[in-house]
N, C-alpha and C positions, 0 to 999 in steps of 0.2 A: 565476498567481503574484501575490500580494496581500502586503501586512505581516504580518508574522509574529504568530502569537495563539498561546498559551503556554495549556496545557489542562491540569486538573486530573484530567476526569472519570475513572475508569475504566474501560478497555476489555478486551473480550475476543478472544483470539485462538481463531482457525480450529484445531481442536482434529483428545471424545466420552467402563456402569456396568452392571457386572453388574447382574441385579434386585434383585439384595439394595442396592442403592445406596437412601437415604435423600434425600430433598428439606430442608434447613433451611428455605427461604422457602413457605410454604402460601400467601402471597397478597402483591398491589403495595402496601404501603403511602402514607400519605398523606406524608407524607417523602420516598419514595423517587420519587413521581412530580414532587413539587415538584424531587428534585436534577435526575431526571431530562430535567424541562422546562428548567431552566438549562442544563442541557452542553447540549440537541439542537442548540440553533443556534450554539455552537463547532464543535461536531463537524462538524456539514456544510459548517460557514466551511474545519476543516483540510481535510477531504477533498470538495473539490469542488462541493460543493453535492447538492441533490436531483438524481437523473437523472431529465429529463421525460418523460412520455409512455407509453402503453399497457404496455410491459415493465414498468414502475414501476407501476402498477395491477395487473399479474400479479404481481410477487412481491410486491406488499403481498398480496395474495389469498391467497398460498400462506403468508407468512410466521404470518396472523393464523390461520388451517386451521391450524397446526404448533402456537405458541404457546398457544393454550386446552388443546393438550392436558396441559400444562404443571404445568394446575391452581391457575398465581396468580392465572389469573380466568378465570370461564366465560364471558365479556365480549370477541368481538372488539375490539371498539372500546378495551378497555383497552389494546390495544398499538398501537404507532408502528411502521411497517415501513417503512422506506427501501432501497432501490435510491441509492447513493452514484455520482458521475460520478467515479470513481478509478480512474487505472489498475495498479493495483496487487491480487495477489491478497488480499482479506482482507475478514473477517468479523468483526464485535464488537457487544456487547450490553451496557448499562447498565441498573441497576435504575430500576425507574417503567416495564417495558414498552415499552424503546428497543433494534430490533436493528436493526441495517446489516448490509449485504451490497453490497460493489462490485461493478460492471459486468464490470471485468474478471475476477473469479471467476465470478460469473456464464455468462460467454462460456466458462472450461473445463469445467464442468458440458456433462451432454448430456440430462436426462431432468429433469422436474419434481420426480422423489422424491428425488432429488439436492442439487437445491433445498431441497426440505424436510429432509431430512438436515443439512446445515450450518446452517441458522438453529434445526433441533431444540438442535443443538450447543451454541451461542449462549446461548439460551434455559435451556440446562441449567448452564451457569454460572453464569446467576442466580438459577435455584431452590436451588443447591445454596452460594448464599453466596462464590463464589470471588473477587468482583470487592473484596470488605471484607479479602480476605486480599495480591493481588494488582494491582499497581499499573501502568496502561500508559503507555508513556512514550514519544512521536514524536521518530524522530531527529532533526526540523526543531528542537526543544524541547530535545533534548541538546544540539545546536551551541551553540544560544543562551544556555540554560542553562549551560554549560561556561566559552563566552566570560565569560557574567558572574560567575561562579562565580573564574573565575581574578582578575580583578581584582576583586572584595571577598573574597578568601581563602577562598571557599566552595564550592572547584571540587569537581569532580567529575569531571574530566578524564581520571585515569588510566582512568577505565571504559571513556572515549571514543575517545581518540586512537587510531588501530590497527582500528578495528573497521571491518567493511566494514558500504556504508550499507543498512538496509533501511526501510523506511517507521513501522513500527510495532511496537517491540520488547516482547515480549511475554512475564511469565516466569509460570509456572504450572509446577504442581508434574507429576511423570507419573502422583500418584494424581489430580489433579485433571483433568488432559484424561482420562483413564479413566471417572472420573465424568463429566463431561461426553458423551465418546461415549455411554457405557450409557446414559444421560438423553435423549438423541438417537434413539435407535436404539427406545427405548419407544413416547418420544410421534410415529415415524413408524409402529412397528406399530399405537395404539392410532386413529391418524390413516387408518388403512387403506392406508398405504403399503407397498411392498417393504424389509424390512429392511434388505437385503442395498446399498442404494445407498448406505448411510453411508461400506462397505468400497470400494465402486466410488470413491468420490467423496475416499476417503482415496487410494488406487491413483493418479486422477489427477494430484492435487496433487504426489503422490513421484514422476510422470515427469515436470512439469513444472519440478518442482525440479531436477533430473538435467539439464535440457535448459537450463533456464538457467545451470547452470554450465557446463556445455558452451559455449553464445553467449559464455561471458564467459572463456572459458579456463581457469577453474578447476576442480580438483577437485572431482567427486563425494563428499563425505561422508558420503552418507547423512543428515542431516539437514536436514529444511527449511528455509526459508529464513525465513520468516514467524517462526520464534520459535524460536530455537537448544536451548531445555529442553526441548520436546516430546520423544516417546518415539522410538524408530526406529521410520520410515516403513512399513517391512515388515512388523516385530513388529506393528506398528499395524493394517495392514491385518488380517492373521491373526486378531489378537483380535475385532477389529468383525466379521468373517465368523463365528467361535465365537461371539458376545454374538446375533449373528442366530437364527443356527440354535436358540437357547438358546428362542429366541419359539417354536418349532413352527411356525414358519413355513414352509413350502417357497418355493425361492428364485424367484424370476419369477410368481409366484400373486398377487399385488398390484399396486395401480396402481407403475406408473412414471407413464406420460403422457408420452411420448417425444417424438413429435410435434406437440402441445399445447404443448409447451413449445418445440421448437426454431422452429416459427411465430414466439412470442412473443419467441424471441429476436433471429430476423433482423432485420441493419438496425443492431444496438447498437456503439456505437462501442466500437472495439479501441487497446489502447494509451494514448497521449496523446491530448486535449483540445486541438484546435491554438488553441485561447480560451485555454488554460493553458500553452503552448509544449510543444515535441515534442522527445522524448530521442531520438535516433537513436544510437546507440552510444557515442562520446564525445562525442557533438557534441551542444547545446541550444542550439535556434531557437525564436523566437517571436513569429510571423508578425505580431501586432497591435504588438508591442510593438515589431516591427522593427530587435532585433538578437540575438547571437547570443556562444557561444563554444564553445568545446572544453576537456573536462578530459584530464586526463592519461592515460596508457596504463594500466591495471591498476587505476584508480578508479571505483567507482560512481555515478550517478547517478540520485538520487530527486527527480522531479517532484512539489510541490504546491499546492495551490495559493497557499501565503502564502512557499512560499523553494523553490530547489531547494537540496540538500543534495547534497554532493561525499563518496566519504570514502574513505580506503584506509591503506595502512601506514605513509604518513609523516605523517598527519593529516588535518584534515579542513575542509571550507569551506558556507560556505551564500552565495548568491547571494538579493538580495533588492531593493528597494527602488521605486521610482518616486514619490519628494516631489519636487514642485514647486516645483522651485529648481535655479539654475547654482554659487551656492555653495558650493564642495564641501568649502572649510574648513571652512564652518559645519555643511554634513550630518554630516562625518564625527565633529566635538565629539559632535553630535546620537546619531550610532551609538553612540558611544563610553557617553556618559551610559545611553545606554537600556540597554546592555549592563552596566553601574556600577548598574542599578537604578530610571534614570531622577529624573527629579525635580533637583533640587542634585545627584546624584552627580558627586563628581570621579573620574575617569582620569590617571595619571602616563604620558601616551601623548608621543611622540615630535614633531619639529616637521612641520607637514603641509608634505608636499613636491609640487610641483606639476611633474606632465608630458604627456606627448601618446601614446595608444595609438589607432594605424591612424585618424590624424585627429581622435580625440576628444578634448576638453580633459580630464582624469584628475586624481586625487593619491591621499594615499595617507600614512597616520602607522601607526606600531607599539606597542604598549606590552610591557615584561616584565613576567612575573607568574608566579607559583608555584604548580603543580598542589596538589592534597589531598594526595600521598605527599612533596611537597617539589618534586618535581622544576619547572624553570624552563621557561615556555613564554613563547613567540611569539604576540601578536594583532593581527594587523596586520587592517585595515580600508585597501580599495583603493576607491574609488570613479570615476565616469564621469558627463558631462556628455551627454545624449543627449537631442534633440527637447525642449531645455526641461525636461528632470523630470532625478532622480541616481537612479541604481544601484550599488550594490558590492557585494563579497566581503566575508566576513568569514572568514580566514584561521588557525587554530589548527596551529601545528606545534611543535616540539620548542626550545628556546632556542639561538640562536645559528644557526637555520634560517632564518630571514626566511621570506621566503614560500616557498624549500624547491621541492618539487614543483611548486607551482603558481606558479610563474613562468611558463610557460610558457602556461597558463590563462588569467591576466591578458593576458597577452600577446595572445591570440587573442581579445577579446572585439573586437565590431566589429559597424558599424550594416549590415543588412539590404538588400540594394534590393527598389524594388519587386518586382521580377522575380523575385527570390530568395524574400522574402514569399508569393507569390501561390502557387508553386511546392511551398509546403509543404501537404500533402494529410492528411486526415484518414486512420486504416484503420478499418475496420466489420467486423462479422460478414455474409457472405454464406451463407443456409442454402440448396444448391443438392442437386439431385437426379439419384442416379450415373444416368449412360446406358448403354446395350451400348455396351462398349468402355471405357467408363470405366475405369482404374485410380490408384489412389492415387499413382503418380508422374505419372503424366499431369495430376492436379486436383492436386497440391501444386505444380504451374508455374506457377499459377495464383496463388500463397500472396504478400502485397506485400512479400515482402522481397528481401533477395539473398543469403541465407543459409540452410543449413538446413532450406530448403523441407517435404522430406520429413518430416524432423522433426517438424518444428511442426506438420504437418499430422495425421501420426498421434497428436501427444499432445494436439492439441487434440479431437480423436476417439472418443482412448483407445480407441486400434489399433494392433497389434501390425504389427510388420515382416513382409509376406508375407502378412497378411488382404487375403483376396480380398473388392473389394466386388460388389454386386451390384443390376442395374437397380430402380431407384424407391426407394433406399435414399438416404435423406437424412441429409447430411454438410455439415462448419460448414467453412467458406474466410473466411479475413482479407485484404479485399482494398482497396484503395485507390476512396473514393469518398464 
């Protein structure tokens, strides 16, 4: 969790064209690799950075294998293939030969062709021009954007307020993830891949959608979570299975690379980043930075690393800061201006009121401000005194809510002991191999949570309730290490 950086670039969302689908871009221009080279090192600042090490050498491997087939350049080296340290599922592509792929998509994937399927995906977005049509926009960037939107009269708010949080909102049309798929699904057959792992790998993502509303008590809707316009998850699969078969492919007659790949994977960290502080259900600890708090019941939590982002139906907050200073009237002018614009900008904010939460010196001003449809909101900015450096909230709710919901938020933030710090464990991928006797409720006891065990075990799998496994069959465990 860093300061917050506000990104332009376009991104693409985790999507997939009939053959008769047309390519617009024939090749990377010299344009699009110079935008390109400017977003890559924003992008990696939002989402975590590069993930180090031999996995990140495998899917650059597989990613540059995918993308030539592409045809904007016969030229491995023309593309950038990153492996992202995020823990959030998603995949995105920028023009100039720029695709990501997080860790943790990565970790629900089970086969290399899998792999190449999603970043085909990717890829086919930006042959096919979708990123000039379609604009990606990070929740961390709406908060903030919103906050300063409302006090220079340039909100954007009503979009915001109400929405639950998810990392990377994403809108593309359902011709255009269609195209995408189809453009995926070529350059894995012309790649010498299994067609068929586009649908597998679509399959996945809609149990693990299902299952995290489940953890989180909500409704199944049927669509994913990554980017609410997408097509139904189901409809989805079905077509990518018909767009397969459409190659004359027969299904399992191509590489997967199953093994090859979950080698590669074992060992990758699962979830949070305890470098970047660890979500655990309502609760965010952050072991270096040695404090902590709890959000509200029925609110999400998105970790990243320049803010965590809070957000549910009575509005929404971002958690951020560590400047080097006890000042906290002064920080908070500081919040205030930079959310006004920065530079001279004024804020008509409240007078900073100073108090004490669970021993910390605190304060804390409000300003009123008027959404885009009219309506009056709330921005209140809370701040804390901790180990010499300031953190706070920045708090959007409804006028005449103060801080609303998250009183109680505020309330709970509080500094770490050693004890508690040290306590906080990373989770990883364990790729281990069933034994006689083995059964999937026996190795999901095994899974680091205290929840849902089962669950999470078969969708992490993508195995159904009642598949029997079987000796020397190798299967992925999230375990604490």
């Amino acid at each position: 969790m860093r300061p917050l950086i506000l990104l332009s670039a376009a991104a693409l969302a985790i999507g997939g064209t009939g053959y008769g689908v047309t390519q617009t871009v024939r090749s990377i221009s010299a344009s699009d690799k110079a935008a390109g080279a400017r977003a890559h090192p924003q992008l990696l600042e939002e989402f975590g950075g590069a993930y180090p090490g031999p996995q990140a050498r495998y899917v650059e491997s597989v990613g540059k294998r995918i993308a030539v087939q592409s045809g904007l350049s016969n030229s491995q080296k023309d593309f950038t293939v990153t492996l992202l340290n995020s823990p959030v599922n998603n995949a995105f592509a920028i023009p100039g030969g720029y695709v990501y792929v997080t860790r943790q998509l990565l970790a629900l994937m089970n086969d290399e062709a899998e792999l190449a399927s999603v970043l085909g995906h990717e890829v086919g977005h930006v042959a096919a021009r979708h990123a000039a049509k379609r604009n990606r926009t990070s929740i961390f960037g709406q908060i903030a954007a919103a906050a300063a939107g409302v006090l220079t009269g340039n909100s954007q708010i009503a979009g915001i307020v109400g929405q639950g949080a998810q990392l990377v909102t994403l809108r593309f049309s359902r011709q255009q993830e269609y195209e995408a798929d189809d453009l995926g699904i070529r350059y894995l057959t012309t790649a010498g891949y299994d067609p068929y792992a586009s649908a597998s790998m679509l399959a996945s993502l809609n149990a693990q959608t299902s299952l995290e509303a489940r953890v989180r008590g909500q409704e199944d809707r049927g669509l994913p979570t990554w980017a609410s316009t997408h097509p139904n998850g189901a409809d989805r699969v079905r077509r990518a299975e018909a767009q397969a078969a459409k190659t004359g492919v027969a299904a399992g007659t191509r590489l997967r690379n199953r093994d090859t790949f979950l080698t590669a994977l074992d060992g990758v960290t699962y979830d949070d980043d305890p470098a970047q502080g660890i979500v655990d259900g309502q609760r965010f600890q952050h072991p270096a930075l040695k404090l902590g708090f709890t959000a509200p019941p029925g609110y999400a939590l998105a970790n990243g690393t320049t803010a965590v982002s809070v957000s549910g139906s009575g509005g929404q907050a971002q958690f951020s800061g560590g400047a080097a200073t006890t000042d906290l009237a002064g920080y908070i002018d500081r919040v205030f201006r930079g959310l006004a614009g920065g530079g001279n900008g004024m804020v008509n904010y409240g007078q900073v009121q100073a108090t004490r939460i669970n021993g910390l010196d605190a304060a804390y001003a409000s300003a009123r401000a008027a959404g885009n449809s009219g309506q009056q909101l709330d921005v209140t900015v809370f701040a804390y005194a901790l180990g010499g450096k300031a953190y706070h909230f920045t708090t959007i709710t409804p006028a005449g809510a103060g801080l609303g919901p998250f009183s109680p938020m505020i309330q709970s933030f509080t500094r770490l002991t050693d004890a508690q710090a040290s306590a906080i464990k990373a989770r990883r991928i364990d790729v281990v191999t069933v034994k006689a006797g083995d059964t999937a409720n026996s190795l999901a006891q095994r899974m680091a949570y205290g929840d849902y065990k089962l669950e999470r075990f078969l969708t992490l799998n993508a195995l159904s309730a009642g598949t029997a496994l079987r000796p020397g069959q190798k299967v992925k465990l999230i375990v604490y290490g």
